[in-house]
DRENLOKOL-768123 format. One record per residue (C-alpha): x, y negated, z negated. Coordinates in nm, 3 decimals. Example, Ala and Ser with C-alpha at 12.3 -4.5 7.8 and 13.67 -1.06 7.14 Angstrom:
2
       px       py       pz
    1.230    0.450   -0.780
    1.367    0.106   -0.714
END
This chain:
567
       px       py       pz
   -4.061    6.094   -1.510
   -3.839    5.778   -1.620
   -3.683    5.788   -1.292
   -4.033    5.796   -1.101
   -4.151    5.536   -1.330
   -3.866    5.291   -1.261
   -3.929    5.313   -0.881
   -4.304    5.264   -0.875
   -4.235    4.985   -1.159
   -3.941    4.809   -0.948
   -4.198    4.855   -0.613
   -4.449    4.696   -0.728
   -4.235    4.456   -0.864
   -4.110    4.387   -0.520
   -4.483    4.427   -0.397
   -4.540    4.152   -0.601
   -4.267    3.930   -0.532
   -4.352    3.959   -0.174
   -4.743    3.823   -0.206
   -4.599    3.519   -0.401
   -4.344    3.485   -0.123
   -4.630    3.463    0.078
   -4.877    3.286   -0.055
   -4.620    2.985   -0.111
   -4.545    2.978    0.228
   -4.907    3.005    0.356
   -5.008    2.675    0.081
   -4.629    2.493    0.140
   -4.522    2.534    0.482
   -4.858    2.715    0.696
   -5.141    2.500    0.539
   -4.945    2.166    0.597
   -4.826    2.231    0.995
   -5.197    2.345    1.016
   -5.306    2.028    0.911
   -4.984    1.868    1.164
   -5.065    2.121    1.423
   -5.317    1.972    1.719
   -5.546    2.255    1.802
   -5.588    2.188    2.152
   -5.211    2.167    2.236
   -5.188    1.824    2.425
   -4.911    1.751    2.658
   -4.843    1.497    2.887
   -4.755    1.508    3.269
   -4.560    1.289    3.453
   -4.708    1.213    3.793
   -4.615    0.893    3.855
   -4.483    1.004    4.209
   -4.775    1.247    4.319
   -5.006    0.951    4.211
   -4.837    0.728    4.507
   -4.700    0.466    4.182
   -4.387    0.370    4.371
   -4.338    0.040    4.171
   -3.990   -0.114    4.055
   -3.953   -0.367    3.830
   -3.669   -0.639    3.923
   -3.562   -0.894    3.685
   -3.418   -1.120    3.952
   -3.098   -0.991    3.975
   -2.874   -0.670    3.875
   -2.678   -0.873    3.586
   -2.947   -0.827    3.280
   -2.776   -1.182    3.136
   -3.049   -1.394    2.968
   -3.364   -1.396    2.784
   -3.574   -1.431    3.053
   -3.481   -1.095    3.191
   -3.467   -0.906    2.898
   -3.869   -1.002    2.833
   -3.972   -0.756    3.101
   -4.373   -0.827    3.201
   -4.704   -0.615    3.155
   -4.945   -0.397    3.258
   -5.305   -0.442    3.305
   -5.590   -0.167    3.391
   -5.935   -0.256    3.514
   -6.184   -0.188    3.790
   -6.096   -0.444    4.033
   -6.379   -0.322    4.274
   -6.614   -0.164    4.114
   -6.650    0.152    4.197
   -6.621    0.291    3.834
   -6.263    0.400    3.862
   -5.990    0.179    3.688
   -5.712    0.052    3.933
   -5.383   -0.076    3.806
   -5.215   -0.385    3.832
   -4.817   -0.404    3.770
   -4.663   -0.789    3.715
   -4.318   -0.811    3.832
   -4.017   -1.004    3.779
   -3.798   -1.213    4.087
   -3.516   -1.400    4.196
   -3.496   -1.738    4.063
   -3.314   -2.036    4.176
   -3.066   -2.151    3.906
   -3.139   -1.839    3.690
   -3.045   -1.536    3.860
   -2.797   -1.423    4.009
   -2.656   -1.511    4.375
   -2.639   -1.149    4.460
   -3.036   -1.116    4.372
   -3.142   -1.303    4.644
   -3.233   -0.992    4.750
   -3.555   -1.012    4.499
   -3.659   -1.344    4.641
   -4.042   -1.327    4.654
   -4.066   -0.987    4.474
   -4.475   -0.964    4.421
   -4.714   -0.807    4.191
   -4.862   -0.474    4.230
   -5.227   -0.405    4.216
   -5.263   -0.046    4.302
   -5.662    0.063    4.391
   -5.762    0.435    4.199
   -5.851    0.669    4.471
   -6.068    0.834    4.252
   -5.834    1.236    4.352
   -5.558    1.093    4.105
   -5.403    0.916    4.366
   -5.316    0.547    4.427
   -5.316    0.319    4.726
   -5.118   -0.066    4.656
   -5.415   -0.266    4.819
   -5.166   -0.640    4.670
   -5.180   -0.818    4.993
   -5.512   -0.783    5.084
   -5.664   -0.806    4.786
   -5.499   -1.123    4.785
   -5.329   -1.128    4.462
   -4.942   -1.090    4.590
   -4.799   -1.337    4.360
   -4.424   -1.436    4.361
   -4.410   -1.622    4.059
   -4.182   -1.466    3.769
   -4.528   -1.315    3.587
   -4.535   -1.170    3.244
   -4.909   -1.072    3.174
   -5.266   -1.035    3.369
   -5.550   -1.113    3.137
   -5.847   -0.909    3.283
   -6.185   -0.994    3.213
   -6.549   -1.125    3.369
   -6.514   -1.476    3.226
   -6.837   -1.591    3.478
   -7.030   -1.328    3.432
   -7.106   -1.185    3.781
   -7.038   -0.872    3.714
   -6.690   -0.847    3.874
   -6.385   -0.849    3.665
   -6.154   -1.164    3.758
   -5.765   -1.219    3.691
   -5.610   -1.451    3.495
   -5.249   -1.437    3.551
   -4.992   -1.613    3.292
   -4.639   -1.686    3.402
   -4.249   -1.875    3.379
   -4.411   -2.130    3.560
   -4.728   -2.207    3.665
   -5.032   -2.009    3.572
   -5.279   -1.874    3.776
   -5.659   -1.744    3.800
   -5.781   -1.511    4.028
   -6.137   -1.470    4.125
   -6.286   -1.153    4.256
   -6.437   -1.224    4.585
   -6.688   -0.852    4.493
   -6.555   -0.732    4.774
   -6.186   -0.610    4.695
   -6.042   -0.959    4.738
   -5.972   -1.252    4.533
   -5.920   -1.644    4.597
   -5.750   -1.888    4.341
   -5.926   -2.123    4.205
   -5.620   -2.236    3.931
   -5.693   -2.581    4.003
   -6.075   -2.613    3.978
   -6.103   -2.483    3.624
   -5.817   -2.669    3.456
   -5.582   -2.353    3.406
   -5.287   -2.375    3.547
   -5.095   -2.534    3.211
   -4.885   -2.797    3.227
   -4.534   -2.821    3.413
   -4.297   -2.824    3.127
   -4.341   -2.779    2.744
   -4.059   -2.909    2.467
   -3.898   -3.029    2.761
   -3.860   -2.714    2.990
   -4.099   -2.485    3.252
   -4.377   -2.368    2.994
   -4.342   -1.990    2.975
   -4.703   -1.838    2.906
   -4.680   -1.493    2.771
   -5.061   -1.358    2.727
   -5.341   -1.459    2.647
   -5.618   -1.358    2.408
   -6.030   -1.430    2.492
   -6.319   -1.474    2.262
   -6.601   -1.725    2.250
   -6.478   -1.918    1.898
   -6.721   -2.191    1.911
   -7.032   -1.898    2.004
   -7.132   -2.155    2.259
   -7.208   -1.852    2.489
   -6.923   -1.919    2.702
   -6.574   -1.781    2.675
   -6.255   -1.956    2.561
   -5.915   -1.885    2.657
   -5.569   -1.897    2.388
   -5.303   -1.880    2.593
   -4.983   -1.788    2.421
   -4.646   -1.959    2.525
   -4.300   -1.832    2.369
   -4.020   -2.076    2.387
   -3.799   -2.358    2.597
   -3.570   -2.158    2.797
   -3.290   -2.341    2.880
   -3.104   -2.174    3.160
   -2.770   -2.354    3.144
   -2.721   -2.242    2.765
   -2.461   -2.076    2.630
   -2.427   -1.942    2.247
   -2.117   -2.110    2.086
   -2.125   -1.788    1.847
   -2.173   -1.520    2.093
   -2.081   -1.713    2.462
   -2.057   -1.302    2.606
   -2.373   -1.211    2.526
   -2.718   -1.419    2.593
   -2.829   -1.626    2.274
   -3.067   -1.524    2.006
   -3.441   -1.706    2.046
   -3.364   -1.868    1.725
   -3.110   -2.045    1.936
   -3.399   -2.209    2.200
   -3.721   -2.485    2.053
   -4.022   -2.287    2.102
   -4.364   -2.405    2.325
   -4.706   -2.442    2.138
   -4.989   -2.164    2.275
   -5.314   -2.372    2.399
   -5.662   -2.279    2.339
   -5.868   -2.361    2.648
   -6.253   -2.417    2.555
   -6.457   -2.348    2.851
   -6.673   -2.651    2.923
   -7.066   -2.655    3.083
   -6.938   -2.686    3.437
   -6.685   -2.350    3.418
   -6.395   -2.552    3.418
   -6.133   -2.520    3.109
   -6.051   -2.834    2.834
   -5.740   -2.775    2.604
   -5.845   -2.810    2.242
   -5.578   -2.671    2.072
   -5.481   -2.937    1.844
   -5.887   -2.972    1.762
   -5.916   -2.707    1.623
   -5.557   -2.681    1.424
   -5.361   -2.448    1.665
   -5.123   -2.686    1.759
   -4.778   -2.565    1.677
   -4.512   -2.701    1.930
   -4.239   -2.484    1.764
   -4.366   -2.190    1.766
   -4.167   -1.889    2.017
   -4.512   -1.677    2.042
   -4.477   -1.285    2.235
   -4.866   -1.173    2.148
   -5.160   -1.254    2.038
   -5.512   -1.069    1.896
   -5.843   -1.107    1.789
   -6.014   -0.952    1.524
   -6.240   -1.058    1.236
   -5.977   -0.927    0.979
   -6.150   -1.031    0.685
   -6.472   -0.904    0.787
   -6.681   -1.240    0.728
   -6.869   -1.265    1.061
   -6.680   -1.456    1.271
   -6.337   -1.397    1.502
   -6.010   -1.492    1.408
   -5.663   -1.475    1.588
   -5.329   -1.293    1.462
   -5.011   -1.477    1.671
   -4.678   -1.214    1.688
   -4.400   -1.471    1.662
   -4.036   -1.402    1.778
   -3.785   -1.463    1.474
   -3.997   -1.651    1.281
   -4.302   -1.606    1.077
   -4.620   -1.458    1.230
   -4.918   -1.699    1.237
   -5.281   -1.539    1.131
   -5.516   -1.802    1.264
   -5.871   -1.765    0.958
   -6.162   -1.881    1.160
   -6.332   -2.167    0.904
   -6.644   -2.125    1.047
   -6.690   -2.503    1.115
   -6.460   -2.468    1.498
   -6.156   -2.491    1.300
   -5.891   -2.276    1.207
   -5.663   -2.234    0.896
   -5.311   -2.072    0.919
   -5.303   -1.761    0.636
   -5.031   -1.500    0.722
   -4.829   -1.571    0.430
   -5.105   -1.571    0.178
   -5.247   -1.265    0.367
   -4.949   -1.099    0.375
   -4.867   -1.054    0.714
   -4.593   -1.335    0.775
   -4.311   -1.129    0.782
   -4.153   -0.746    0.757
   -4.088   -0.524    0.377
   -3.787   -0.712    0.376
   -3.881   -1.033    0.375
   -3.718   -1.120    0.713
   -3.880   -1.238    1.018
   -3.778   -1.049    1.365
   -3.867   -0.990    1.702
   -4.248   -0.921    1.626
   -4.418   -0.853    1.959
   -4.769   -0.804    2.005
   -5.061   -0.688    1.720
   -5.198   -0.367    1.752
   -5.557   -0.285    1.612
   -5.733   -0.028    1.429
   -5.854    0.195    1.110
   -5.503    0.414    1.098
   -5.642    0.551    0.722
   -6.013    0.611    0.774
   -6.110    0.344    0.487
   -6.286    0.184    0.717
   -6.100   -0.126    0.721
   -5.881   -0.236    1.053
   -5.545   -0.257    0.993
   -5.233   -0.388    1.179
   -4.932   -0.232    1.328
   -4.694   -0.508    1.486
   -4.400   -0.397    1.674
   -4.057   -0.556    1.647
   -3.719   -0.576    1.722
   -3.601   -0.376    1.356
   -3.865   -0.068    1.221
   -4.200   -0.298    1.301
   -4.474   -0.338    1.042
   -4.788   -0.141    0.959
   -5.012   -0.365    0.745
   -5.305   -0.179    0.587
   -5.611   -0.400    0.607
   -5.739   -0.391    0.139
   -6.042   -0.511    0.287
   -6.030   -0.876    0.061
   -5.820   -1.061    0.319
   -5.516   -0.956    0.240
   -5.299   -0.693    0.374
   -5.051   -0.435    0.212
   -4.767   -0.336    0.371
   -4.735   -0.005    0.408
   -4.429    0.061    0.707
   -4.202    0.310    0.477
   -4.473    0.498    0.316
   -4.644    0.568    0.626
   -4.331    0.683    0.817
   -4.335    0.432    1.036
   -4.036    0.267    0.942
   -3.849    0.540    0.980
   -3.982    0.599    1.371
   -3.903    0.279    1.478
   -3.576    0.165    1.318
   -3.312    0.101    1.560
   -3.525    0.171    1.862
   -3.634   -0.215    1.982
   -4.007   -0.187    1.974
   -4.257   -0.366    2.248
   -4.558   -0.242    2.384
   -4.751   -0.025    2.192
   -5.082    0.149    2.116
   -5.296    0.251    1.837
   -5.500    0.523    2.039
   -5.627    0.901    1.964
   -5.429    1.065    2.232
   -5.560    1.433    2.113
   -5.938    1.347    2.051
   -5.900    1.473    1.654
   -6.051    1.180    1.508
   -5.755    0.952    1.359
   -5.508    0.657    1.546
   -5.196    0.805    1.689
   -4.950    0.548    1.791
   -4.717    0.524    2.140
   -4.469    0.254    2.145
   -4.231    0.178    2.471
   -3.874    0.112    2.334
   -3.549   -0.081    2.413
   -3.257   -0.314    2.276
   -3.304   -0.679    2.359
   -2.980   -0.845    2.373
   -2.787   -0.554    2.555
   -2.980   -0.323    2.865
   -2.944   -0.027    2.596
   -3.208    0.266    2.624
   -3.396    0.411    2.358
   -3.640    0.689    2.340
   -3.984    0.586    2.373
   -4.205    0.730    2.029
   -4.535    0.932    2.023
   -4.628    0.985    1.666
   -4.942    1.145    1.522
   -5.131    1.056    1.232
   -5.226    1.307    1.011
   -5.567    1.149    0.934
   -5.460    0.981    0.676
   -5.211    0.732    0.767
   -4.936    0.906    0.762
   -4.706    0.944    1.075
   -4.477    1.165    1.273
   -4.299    1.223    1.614
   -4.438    1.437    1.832
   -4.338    1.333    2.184
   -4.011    1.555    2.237
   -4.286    1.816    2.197
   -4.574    1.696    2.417
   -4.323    1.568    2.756
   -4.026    1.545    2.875
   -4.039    1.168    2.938
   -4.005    1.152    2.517
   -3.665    1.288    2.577
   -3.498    1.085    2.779
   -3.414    0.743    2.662
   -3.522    0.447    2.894
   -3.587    0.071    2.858
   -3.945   -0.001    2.803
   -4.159   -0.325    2.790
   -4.505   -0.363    2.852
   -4.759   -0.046    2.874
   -5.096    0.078    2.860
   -5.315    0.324    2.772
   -5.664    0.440    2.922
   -5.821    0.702    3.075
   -5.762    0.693    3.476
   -5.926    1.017    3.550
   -6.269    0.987    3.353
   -6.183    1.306    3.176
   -6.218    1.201    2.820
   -5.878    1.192    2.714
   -5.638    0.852    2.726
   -5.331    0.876    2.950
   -5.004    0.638    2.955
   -4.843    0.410    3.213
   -4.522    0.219    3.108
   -4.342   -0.074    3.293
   -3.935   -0.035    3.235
   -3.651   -0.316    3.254
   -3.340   -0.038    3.276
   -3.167   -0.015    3.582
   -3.366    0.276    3.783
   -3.692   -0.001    3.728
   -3.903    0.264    3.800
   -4.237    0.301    3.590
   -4.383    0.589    3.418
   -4.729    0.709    3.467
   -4.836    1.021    3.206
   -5.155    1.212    3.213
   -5.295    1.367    2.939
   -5.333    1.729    2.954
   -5.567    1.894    2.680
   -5.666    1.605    2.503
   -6.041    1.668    2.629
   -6.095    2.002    2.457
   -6.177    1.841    2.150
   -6.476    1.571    2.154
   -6.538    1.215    2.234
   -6.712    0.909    2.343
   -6.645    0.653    2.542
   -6.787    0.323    2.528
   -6.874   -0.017    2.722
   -7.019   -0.291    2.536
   -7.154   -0.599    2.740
   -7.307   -0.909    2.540
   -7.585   -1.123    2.582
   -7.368   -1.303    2.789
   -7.185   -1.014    2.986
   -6.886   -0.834    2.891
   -6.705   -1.114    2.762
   -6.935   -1.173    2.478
   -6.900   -0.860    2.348
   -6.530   -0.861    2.279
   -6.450   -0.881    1.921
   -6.733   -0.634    1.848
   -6.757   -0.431    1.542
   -6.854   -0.044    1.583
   -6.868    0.204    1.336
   -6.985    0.544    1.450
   -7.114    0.845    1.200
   -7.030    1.211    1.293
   -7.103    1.497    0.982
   -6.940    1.327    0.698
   -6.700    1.154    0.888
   -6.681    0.763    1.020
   -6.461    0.559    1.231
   -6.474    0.161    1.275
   -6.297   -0.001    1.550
   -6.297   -0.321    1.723
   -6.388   -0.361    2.050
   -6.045   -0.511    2.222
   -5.809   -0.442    2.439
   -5.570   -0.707    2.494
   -5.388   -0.551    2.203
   -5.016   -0.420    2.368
   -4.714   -0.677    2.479
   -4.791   -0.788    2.817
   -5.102   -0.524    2.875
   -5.422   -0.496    2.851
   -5.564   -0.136    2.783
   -5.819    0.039    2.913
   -6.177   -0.210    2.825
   -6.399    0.092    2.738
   -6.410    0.159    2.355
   -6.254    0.559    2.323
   -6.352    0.756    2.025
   -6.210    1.070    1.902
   -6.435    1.355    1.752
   -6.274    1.668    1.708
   -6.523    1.937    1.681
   -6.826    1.726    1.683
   -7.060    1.779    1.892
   -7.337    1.497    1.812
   -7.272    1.114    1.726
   -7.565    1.057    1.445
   -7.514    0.708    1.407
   -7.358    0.427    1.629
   -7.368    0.097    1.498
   -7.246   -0.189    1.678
   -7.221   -0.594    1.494
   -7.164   -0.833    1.782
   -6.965   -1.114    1.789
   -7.290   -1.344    1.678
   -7.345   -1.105    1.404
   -7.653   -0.980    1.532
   -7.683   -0.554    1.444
   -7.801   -0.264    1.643
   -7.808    0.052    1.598
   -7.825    0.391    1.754
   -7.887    0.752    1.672
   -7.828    1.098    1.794
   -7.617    1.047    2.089
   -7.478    1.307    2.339
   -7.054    1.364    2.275
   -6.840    1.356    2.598
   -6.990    1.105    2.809
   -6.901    0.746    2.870
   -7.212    0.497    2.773
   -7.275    0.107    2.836
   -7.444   -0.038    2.542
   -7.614   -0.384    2.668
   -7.707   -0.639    2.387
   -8.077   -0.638    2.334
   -8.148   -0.361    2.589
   -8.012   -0.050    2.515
   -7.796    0.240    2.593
   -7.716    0.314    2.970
END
C-alpha cells in the first residue's frame, strides 16, 4: 500500500507541477505575444517592379562626397488628376556644375518623376507631359489646393530656385513661380538658398493659406574640414539659412513675413517642419527639426506672432542633452491619452516626446523602446501610421549613415497600444532584411483597400526605390477620412478629430506633411480593430468651430465638408 501510495502521491505531484508549468507560461509568455501578436497577420509585398516604378535616384555623380548628396530628396502622394486614385511623384537629384563630379555628367538634367495610378496597381510616368519635368537639384514637393479649385497644385522646394506648379485640371501643369512671389531669393548667408520643405496652414485665419518654407544651411561647395579633410564636414561646420513664412496676400500672390511675426532666424540649418496645435489652445503652431542644433517649437501667441518654446517645452534636444541630426516631426497619440505626441527622427536613437497635455513634453525614447530601435541606424523619413488597422500608431522609419554611403536596415515597429514599441519588419517582408540607404518616404493607401502601404526613395548605390503593399492590414476595421474647410482643403489642415468606437478613442491631427522630404497620403486613416460602428466623430477646425457626427459606417472612405456634412 506504501508503495501505491508513493506513486499516486509523487503523480499527482508531477500532475501538479505540470498545471503550474502551464499556467505560468499561458500568463508570462502566451498572454503577452497575444497581446504582441497582430491577428490578421500583415505582411508587406514588394512590387515596386510589377507596379511599372522604375525610378533611380542620382545624386549627381557616383562619388557620395558632400552634404548635398548625402540629403537625398522626398516623396510626395496625391491625386494629380482627379480621378480618385493617388499618383506619385518622386524628386530627384542631378549633376551640378562645380559640385559633382566630372564623370556625372552623365546625370545632367536628371528630372522628377510623377508617375499617374492606373487604378489595376500599376503605374504609368506621365513627367513630361504633365509638364512638371524639373531639372533642378529638388528635395521636397509640397502638395496641396492652395486656390481652391478643386485641383491639387505643386509647390516644389529646391538647391536653387523654387518652384510652383499649377494644375491645368486636365493632367497638366504651368508655372506660375514668378506671379505669386515664390520662387525665394537667389542666395541666403551668402550662398544658393537650399529650401528643404515646407509646412501650410492659414496662421493669421484670414481664410487664405500661408506658406513656411524651411531652408537648412549655406553650402559651401569648395569646403574642406581641417579636422576630417577625407570625409565631407559636419553641418556644424556650414552658417545655416533662415526658413521664410510666406503670407498669402488678397491678389494670390505670396509676401514674406517672417521676421513679422518672429520667425526670423538666419542661423538656423532647418531639415523639417510641422504643424500642430500642441498645446491644445485653439490655434496652430509650428515644431522646426533642426540639424545639430536645438529644435525650434514656434507657440502661436494668438495676436500673428510667434514665441520660440522648445526648451521650456521640452523638446529642444535628445535624453542626453545633445542636439543631433533631428530630421522631420512626426505626429500623433502613440499612448491613447489622447494627447498628440512627437517622435523626431535623428542621426543617434531619435526622440519620442509624449505630449502631458500642459505644454510641455516628457521624453519618453528609452522607456518606450524606441531608443533602442533606432540607435546606430541614421534615422530620416518616418511615419507614425497603423499599418495593421488594430487601433494604436505603429512607426516605419527609412534608415542610413550620413557622413559615409553605409546601409542600415530600415525599422517597422509596433506599438502595443500603449506606447510601447517593437520590431516587427524582419517578420512582415523581406525588404526589413536587407540593409539599404533610405531618405525620404511615404505612407498611404494606393489601392483604396483600407490598409496604408509604403514607398521609400534610397541614396545607396543601386538608387532604386521601394514600393510595399500591405497585405492583410484590411481584415481588421477602419475609416478613412477627407476633411475640406470652409475654404477648401487647405483650411482644414491642422484639424482636430477625435473619433469614439465602444470604449475606445483616438485623436489625431489632420496633416500630412509630417515625414523628411514627403508628404503622406492627405486622407485622415483610422484604425479600428474589431469595430464595426464609429459612434462618435468629432472634428474642431482650424477656426475652432465643432461638429460632430454619429453612427457612421466602418470601412469606407468619407469627405467631411465644413458646414455641410458627410459625403
Amino acid at each position: 500500500m506504501s508503495g501505491k501510495f508513493h506513486k499516486r502521491f509523487n503523480a499527482i505531484i508531477k500532475f501538479t507541477k505540470n498545471i503550474v508549468l502551464l499556467i505560468f507560461i499561458t500568463v508570462f509568455i502566451v498572454i503577452p505575444d497575444i497581446t504582441w501578436a497582430q491577428v490578421p497577420d500583415v505582411t508587406f509585398t514588394d512590387i515596386t517592379e510589377e507596379a511599372g516604378i522604375d525610378f533611380r535616384y542620382t545624386f549627381g555623380d557616383y562619388t557620395y562626397g558632400n552634404i548635398l548628396e548625402s540629403s537625398g530628396s522626398g516623396v510626395s502622394v496625391f491625386d494629380y488628376d482627379g480621378d480618385g486614385d493617388l499618383d506619385l511623384y518622386m524628386l530627384n537629384g542631378t549633376y551640378l556644375d562645380g559640385i559633382s563630379d566630372p564623370n556625372g555628367i552623365v546625370f545632367k538634367d536628371t528630372p522628377n518623376q510623377l508617375y499617374r495610378n492606373n487604378g489595376d496597381g500599376t503605374f504609368t510616368d506621365v513627367t513630361k507631359e504633365a509638364g512638371v519635368d524639373d531639372h533642378h537639384w529638388s528635395m521636397a514637393a509640397g502638395v496641396l489646393d492652395y486656390d481652391n479649385d478643386g485641383d491639387v497644385d505643386i509647390y516644389l522646394l529646391n538647391y536653387g530656385p523654387n518652384v510652383f506648379y499649377l494644375n491645368n485640371s486636365d493632367g497638366t501643369f504651368t508655372d506660375v513661380t514668378d506671379s505669386l512671389g515664390l520662387q525665394g531669393p537667389e542666395l541666403l548667408n551668402g550662398f544658393t538658398k537650399w529650401s528643404v520643405g515646407v509646412a501650410f496652414w492659414d496662421y493669421n485665419l484670414d481664410g487664405a493659406i500661408d506658406m513656411m518654407v524651411g531652408n537648412f544651411l549655406a553650402f559651401d561647395p569648395s569646403y574642406v574640414s581641417p579636422t576630417m579633410p577625407d570625409m565631407m564636414p559636419h553641418p556644424s561646420e556650414y552658417h545655416g539659412q533662415a526658413s521664410m513664412l510666406y503670407r498669402q496676400d488678397n491678389d494670390g500672390s505670396f509676401t514674406d513675413v517672417t521676421k513679422d511675426i518672429g520667425l526670423y532666424f538666419p542661423e538656423s540649418k532647418c531639415m523639417g517642419l510641422t504643424v500642430l496645435d500642441y498645446d491644445d489652445d485653439g490655434d496652430l503652431d509650428l515644431f522646426q527639426g533642426n540639424d545639430h542644433q536645438m529644435n525650434f517649437l514656434f507657440r502661436n501667441e494668438g495676436n500673428g506672432t510667434f514665441q520660440e518654446v522648445a526648451q521650456t517645452s521640452g523638446v529642444a534636444v535628445n535624453d542626453q542633452g545633445l542636439t543631433t541630426g533631428s530630421m522631420h516631426g512626426s505626429i500623433g497619440d502613440v499612448d491613447g491619452d489622447g494627447l498628440i505626441d512627437l517622435l523626431v527622427t535623428d542621426l543617434r536613437h531619435g526622440s519620442l516626446y509624449r505630449n502631458l497635455g500642459t505644454g510641455v513634453f516628457e521624453d519618453i525614447t528609452e522607456k518606450s523602446g524606441v531608443a533602442g530601435l533606432f540607435a546606430g541606424k541614421g534615422a530620416w523619413a518616418a511615419a507614425l501610421f497603423d499599418f495593421d488597422n488594430d487601433g494604436d500608431l505603429d512607426i516605419f522609419s527609412a534608415n542610413g549613415a550620413a557622413e559615409e554611403l553605409i546601409e542600415q536596415y530600415p525599422l517597422l515597429a509596433e506599438n502595443d497600444g500603449k506606447g510601447h514599441f517593437r520590431n516587427v519588419g524582419p517578420k512582415k517582408s523581406a525588404y526589413f532584411r536587407q540593409k539599404r540607404s533610405g531618405r525620404g518616404a511615404a505612407v498611404w493607401d494606393f489601392d483604396n483597400d483600407g490598409d496604408l502601404d509604403i514607398i521609400v526613395s534610397h541614396v545607396d548605390l543601386r538608387a532604386t526605390a521601394t514600393f510595399l503593399r500591405n497585405d492583410g492590414g484590411n481584415l481588421n476595421h477602419w475609416l478613412g477620412l477627407t476633411l475640406i474647410g470652409k475654404n477648401g482643403p487647405a483650411s482644414a489642415l491642422g484639424a482636430k478629430v477625435s473619433i469614439e468606437t465602444g470604449k475606445s478613442k483616438q485623436v489625431a491631427i489632420n496633416q500630412y506633411g509630417t515625414s523628411y522630404l514627403s508628404f503622406n497620403d492627405p486622407r485622415m486613416h483610422f484604425g479600428l480593430g474589431k469595430q464595426e460602428r464609429v459612434d462618435l466623430l468629432e472634428i474642431r477646425w482650424p477656426d475652432n468651430h465643432t461638429e460632430v457626427f454619429r453612427n457612421l459606417d466602418v470601412d469606407h472612405y468619407f469627405t467631411v465638408v465644413q458646414g455641410e456634412g458627410i459625403r
